[in-house]
N, C-alpha and C positions, 0 to 999 in steps of 0.2 A: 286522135293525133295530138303529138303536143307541140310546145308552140317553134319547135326546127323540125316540125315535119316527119318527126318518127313516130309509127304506130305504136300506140299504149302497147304496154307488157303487163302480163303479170306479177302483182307484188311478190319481187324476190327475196324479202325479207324475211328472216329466220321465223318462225311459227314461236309463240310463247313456250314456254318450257312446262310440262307436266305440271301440276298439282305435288309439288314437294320436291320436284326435281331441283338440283342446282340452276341457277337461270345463270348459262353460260355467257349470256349475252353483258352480264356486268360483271368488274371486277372481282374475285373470290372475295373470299368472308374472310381474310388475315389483312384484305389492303383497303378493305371499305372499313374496319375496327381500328386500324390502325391511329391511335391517341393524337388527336390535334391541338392536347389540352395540357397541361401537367398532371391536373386532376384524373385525368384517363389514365395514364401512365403508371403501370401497374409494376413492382419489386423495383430494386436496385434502391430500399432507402437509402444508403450511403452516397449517392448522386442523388437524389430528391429532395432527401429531408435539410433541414435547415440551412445545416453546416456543408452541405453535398456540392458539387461540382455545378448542376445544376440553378440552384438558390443561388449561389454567388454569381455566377455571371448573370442573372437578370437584374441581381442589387446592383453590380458594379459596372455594368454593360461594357465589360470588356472582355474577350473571348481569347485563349489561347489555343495555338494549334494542339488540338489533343489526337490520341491514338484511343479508340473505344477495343477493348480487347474482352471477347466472350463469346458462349459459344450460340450456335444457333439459334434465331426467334429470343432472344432475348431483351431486345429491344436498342439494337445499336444505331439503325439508321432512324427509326423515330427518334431517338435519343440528340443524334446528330442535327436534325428538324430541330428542336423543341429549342435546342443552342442555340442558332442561327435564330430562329424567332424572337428568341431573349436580346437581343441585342439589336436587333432591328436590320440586320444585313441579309443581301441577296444570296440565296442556297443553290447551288449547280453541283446536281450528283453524278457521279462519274463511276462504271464500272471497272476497274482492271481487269475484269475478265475478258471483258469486247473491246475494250481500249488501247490501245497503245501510245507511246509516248510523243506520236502524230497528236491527236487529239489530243494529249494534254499539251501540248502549244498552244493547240488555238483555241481550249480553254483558257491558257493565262493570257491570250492576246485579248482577248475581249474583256478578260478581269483589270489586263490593264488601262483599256480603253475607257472603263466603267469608273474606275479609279479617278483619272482623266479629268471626265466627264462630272461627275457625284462625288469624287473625294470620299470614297467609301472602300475598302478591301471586299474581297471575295471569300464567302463560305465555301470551299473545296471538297465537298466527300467526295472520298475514294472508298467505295466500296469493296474489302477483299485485297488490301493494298499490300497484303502479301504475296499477291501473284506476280506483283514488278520483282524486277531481280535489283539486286540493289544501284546498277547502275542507272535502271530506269527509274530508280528513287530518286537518284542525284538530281533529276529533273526539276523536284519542286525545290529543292534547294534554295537559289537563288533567289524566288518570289517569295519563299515565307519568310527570308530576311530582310529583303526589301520593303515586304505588306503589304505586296500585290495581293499574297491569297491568305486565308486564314486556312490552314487542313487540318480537315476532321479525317481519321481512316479510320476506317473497320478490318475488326480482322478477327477469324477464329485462333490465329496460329499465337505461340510465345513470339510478342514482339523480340524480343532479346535474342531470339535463332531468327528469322524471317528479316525483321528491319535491320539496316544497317546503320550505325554510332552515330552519325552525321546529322540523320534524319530524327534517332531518338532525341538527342540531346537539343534539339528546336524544340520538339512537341512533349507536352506531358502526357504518362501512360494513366489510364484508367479502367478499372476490372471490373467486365460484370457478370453475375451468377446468371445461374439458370435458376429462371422465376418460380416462387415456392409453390408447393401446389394449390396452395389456398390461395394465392392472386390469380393463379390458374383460373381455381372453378366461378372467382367472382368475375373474372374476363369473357368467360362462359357464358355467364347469369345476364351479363349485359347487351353480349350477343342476341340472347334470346328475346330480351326485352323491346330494345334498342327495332322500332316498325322503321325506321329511315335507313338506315345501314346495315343493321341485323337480319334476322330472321323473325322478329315480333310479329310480322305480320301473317305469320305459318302458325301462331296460334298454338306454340307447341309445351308439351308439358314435362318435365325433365326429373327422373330420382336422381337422389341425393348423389347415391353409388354410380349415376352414370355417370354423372360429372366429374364424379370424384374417380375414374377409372380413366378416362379421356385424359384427364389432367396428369394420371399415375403413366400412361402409354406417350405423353410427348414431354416426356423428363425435365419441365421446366423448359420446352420450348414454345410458346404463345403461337406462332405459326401453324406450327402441328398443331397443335391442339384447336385452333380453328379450323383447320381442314379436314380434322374427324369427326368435330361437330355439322359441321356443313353437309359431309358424309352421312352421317348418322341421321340425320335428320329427312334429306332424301328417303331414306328406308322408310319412313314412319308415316311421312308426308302432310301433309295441313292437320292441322288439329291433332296429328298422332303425339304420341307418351315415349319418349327416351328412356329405355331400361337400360341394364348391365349388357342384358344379352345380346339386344339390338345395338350395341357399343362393339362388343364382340362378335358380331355377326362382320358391321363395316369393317374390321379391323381383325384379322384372324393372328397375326402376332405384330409385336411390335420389336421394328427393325433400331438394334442397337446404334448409338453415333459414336465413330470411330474412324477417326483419320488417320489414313495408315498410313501417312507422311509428317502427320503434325506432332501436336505435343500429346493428343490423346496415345495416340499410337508409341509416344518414348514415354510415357505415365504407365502404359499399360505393362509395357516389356520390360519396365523396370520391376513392377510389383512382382509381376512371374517369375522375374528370377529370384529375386529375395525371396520369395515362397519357397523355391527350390532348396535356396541356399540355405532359407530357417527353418528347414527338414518338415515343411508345411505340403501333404498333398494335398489334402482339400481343395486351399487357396492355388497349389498350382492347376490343380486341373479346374478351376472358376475360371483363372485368368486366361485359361488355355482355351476352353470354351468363349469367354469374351471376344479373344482375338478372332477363334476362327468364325465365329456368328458377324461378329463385323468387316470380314471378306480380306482378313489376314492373309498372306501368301504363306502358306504352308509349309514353305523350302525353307522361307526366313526362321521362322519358328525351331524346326529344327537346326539347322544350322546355329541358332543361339546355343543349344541343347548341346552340341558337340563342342562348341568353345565352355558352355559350362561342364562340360564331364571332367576337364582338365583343370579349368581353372578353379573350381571349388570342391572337386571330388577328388580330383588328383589322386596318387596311391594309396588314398586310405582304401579306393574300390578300384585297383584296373579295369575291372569290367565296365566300366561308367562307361565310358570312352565307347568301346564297343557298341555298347548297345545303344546309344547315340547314334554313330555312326549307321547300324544297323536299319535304324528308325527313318535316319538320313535318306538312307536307299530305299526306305519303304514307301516314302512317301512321293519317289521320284517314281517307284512302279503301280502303285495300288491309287494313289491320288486320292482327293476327298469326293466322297465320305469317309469312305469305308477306312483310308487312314489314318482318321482322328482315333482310331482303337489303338492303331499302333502310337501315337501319339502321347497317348494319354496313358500306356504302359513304361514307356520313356522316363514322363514325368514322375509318376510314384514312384520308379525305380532308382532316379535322380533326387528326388525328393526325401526319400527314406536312407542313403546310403552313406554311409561316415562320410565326412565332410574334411577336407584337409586344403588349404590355399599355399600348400609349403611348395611346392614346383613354380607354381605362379611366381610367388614373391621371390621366389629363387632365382628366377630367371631375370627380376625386374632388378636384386641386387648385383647379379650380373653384368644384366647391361649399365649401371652406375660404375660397376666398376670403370669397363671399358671406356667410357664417357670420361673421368675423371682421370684416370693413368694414358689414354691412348691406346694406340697398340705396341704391347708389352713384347722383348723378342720373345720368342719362343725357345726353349731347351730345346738343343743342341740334339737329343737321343730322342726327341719324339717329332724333330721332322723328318719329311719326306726324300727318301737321295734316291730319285731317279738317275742322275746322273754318274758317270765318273769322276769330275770336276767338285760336284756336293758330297760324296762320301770322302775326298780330299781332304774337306771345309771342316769334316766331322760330324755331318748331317747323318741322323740315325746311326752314331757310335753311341755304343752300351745300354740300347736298349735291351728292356728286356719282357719278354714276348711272354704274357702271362699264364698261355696253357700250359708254359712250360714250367712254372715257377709252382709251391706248395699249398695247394688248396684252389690252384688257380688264380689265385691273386699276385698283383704284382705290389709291392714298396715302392718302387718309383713314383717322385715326383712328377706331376703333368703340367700343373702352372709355371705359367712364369714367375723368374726369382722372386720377382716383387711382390707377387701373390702367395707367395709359399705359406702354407696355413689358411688362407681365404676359408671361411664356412659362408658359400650360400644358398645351401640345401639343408632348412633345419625341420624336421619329418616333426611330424607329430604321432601323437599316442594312440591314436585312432584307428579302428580298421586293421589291413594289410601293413599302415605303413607302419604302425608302432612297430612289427618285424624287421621293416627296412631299415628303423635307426637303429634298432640296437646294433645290425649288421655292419651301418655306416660307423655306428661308433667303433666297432672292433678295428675295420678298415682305417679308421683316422689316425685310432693312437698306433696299428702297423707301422701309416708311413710318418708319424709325430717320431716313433724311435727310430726310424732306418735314417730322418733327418737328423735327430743328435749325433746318432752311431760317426754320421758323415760330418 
């Protein structure tokens, strides 16, 4: 009995974890590794070394609100620590993922209070500070002018689409890579070493090639690549030896990163099309594959494919179009998998087929026309007379109705006065359409003489 009189229990406390098992009972192996050092802090020379973002503000112990922009595991929110360290001010991290712009009030009520209090500003991370919409950015606004906070944010996305003007122009941007693989396997090496927060005390023994496969499967992201160490290690267990294949056993593929919202995702779809367009299948079917491995929506994909049939295929191949379309429907019936065949027939079809942007640009000198003249009246003999009162007016007098006319073509002008002669359909030599100009040319200088004639 203990001392309020309830009968002892049973220790309920979790059982030690196996011999090589993860010991769930402490934090993972990416946040017990995580550099509390400069010296730990592994890639991103250009913020480390000398002249780096970093060296400066511990020289100069003044901290500007900065934006950390990169992508996963690559050391943004330590990065963000190491800053706030430098300088000697209090760090309060903040996720926008669970946050809202509740909570950051009564984060800056307290930053002001601290202020107040210590004559000190506040380190701010916003974790993901792309998930605010920009009016819930406006928030910090006010405090980072004032010096209530200092903000550090994190973010995978192009600040320049995600943040809004207001918020860039207080903070300065800074870009970091995905860690080389060689900082990789030596973050790895210290992992294993490291009896206090590592795995040292697992006694474990590692090829060159495992490390260097771990490091090749988390693309320069330090995270991943502890967690398949930590994985991999499980398998082997105390005193076991880290090969390739026991790498490849924890890990049967490695899942590509790919935001299908962010800049990976408009990086991605850009490449694909210019592959299209520089008559590359190869590259279009890699980038095709990319997309759909990283959980691409399938519709979008094609539907790219149909606006490019037109707008870079245009009549040098009618068929473009078609079989886009075609593929369109394919993949609304047959869905993935089995649709990436139909897919990927699309793309070499698209890829390989004369290439012509003379519709496109035709349509875009068009609308400058329209933009710059207005709207132009229309000829008298190609509008519409419904009426008794518009055939009065001389609406559709002296048309003239082309099946009736020699070869089926009609001489009559269609634009308006002020257009008369307008070219903005200039075909190229390519393909079907080099047939089309010649045709167009015959047709131009037709209605060039029936206008002198008049």
């Amino acid at each position: 009995m203990d001392l309020f009189g309830h009968e002892d229990q049973e220790d309920e406390r979790p059982a030690p974890p196996a011999p090589g098992a993860p010991d769930r009972s402490r934090p993972p192996l990416a946040e017990r590794m995580r550099p509390t050092t400069l010296e730990e802090f592994a890639g991103q020379p250009q913020l480390t070394g000398p002249n780096g973002l970093l060296a400066l503000v511990a020289q100069r112990k003044v901290l500007p609100s900065t934006v950390l922009w990169g992508p996963p595991g690559c050391g943004k929110t330590t990065l963000a620590r190491l800053l706030a360290r430098a300088v000697g001010l209090p760090f309060v991290p903040f996720s926008a993922v669970t946050g809202g712009v509740k909570e950051v009030r009564e984060l800056v009520a307290e930053a002001r209070t601290r202020r107040r209090l210590d004559a000190v500003p506040t380190v701010l991370f916003v974790d993901e500070i792309h998930r605010f919409n920009r009016a819930q950015q406006d928030a910090f606004l006010p405090h980072v002018e004032d010096g209530t906070i200092i903000l550090l944010g994190a973010t995978t996305e192009n600040p320049s689409f995600e943040l809004n003007a207001a918020l860039l122009s207080r903070a300065q941007v800074e870009v970091l890579e995905p860690i080389e693989a060689e900082a990789v396997v030596g973050l790895l090496r210290r992992a294993l070493a490291d009896r206090g927060r590592g795995l040292g005390h697992l006694e474990l023994q590692a090829d060159d090639d495992a490390l260097a496969r771990i490091a090749d499967l988390a693309r320069g992201d330090a995270r991943t690549a502890y967690n398949l160490l930590e994985t991999t290690a499980a398998l082997v267990g105390e005193r076991g030896r880290l090969t390739r294949d026991v790498v490849d056993e924890a890990i049967r593929a490695s899942t590509l990163r790919y935001d299908k919202t962010g800049e990976q995702h408009f990086d991605t779809v850009s490449a694909f099309i210019k592959s299209l367009r520089g008559s590359d299948p190869d590259a279009g079917l890699y980038y095709l594959a990319r997309m759909l491995e990283g959980g691409e929506d399938p519709r979008f994909i094609a539907r790219r494919m149909v606006v490019f049939a037109s707008e870079d295929v245009g009549n040098a191949d009618p068929g473009a179009l078609a079989v886009a379309v075609d593929v369109a429907q394919a993949v609304e019936l047959v869905g993935l998998p089995e649709a990436r065949i139909n897919m990927a027939q699309a793309v070499t079809y698209l890829a390989l087929a004369p290439k012509s942007n003379a519709s496109y640009m035709g349509v875009n000198a068009a609308l400058e026309a329209v933009r710059r003249h207005g709207p132009l009246p229309i000829p008298l003999h190609v509008r519409n007379a419904p009426t008794g009162l518009m055939k009065r007016l001389g609406y559709g007098a002296g048309y003239e109705y082309a099946h009736d006319q020699g070869g089926g073509v009609s001489a009559q002008r269609h634009l308006p006065d002020a257009l008369a002669g307008a070219r903005f359909y200039e075909p190229t030599d390519r393909g079907l359409e080099a047939e089309l100009g010649r045709r167009l040319e015959r047709l131009r200088a037709l209605r060039a003489g029936r206008r002198e004639r008049t």
